[in-house]
MARGUMI-899464 format. One line per field, with one value per residue (C-alpha): x, y negated, z; residue in one letter; chain; residue number from 1. Coordinates in Angstrom, 1 decimal. Each point is the difference from the previous one (the first is absolute). Example, Ala and Ser with C-alpha at 12.3 -4.5 7.8 and 13.67 -1.06 7.14 Angstrom:
! MARGUMI-899464
xx: c(12.3;1.4)
yy: c(4.5;-3.4)
zz: c(7.8;-0.7)
code: c(A;S)
unit: c(A;A)
pos: c(1;2)
! end
This chain:
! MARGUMI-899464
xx: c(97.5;-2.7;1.2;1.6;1.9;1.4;0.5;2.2;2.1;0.4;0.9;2.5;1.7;0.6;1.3;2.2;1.4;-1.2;-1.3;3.0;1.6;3.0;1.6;0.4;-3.5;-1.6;1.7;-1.8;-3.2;-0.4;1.1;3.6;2.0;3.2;1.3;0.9;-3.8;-1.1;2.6;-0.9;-3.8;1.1;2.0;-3.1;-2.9;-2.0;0.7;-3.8;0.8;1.6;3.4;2.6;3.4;1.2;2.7;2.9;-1.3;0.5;-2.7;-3.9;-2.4;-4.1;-2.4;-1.5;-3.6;0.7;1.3;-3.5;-2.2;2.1;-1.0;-2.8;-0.9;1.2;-3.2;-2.1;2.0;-2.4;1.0;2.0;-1.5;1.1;-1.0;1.5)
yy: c(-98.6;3.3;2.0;2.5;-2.3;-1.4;4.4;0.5;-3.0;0.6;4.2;-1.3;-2.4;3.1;2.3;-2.4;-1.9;2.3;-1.5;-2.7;-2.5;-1.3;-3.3;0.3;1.7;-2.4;-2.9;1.2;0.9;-3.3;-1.9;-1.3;-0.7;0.3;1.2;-3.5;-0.9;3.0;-0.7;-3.8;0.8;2.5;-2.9;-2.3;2.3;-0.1;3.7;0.8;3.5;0.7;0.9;1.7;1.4;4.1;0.3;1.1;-0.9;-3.3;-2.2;-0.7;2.9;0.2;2.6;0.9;-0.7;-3.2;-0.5;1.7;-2.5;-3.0;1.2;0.6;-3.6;-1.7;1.2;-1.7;-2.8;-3.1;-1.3;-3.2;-1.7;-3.0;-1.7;-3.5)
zz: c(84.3;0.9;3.2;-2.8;-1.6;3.4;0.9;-3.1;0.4;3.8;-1.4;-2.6;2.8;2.4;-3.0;-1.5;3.5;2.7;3.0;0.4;-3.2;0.4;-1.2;-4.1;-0.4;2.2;-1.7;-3.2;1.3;1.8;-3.1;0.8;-3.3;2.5;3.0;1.2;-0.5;1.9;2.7;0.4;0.5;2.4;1.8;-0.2;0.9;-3.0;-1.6;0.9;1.6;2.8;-0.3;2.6;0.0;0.6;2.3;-2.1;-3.5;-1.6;-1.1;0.9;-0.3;0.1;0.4;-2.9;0.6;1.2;-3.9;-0.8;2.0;-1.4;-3.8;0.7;2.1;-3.6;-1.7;2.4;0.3;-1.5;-3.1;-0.2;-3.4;0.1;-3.4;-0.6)
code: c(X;X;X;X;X;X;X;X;X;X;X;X;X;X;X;X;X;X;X;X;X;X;X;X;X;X;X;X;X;X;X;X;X;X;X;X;X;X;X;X;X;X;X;X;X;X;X;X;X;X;X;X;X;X;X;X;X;X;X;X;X;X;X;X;X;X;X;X;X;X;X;X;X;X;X;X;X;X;X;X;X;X;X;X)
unit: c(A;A;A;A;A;A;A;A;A;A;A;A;A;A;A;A;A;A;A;A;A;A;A;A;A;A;A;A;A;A;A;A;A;A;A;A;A;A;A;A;A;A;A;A;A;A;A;A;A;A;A;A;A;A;A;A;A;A;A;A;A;A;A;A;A;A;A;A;A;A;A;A;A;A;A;A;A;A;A;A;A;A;A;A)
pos: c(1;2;3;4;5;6;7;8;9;10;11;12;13;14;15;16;17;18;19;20;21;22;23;24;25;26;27;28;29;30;31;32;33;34;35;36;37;38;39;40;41;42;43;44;45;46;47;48;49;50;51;52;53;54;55;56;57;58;59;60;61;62;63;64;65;66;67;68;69;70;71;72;73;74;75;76;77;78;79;80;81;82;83;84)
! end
């Protein structure tokens, strides 16, 4: 991914979500099919972002560019080919 591929997604990100996500729009981006998935990686550490709660709003929130970096860290992520 070039530097102005990485700039547009980061732009689209902040349009769409601003510069926090909340819990439905980071179950999606993150690739939880439910809520309860989503909740239980919460529960076990292994959503990938860091998460953290709003005083007076329900559910787990993120920043934004944290979303961004995680993306954007699955393009270089090495390729797990294994052939049998």
């Amino acid at each position: 991914m070039t530097n102005e591929d990485k700039s547009k997604q980061a732009f689209d990100l902040q349009t769409g979500f601003g510069p926090v996500m909340g819990n439905e729009d980071l179950m999606k981006i993150l690739g939880f099919k439910t809520m309860f998935a989503f909740r239980a990686a919460i529960k076990r550490n292994t959503v990938g972002i860091d998460t953290f709660n709003i005083k007076g709003r329900r559910g787990k929130f993120a920043y934004t560019r944290d979303v961004e970096n995680w993306l954007s860290s699955l393009n270089h992520a090495p390729a797990n080919n294994n052939a049998d």
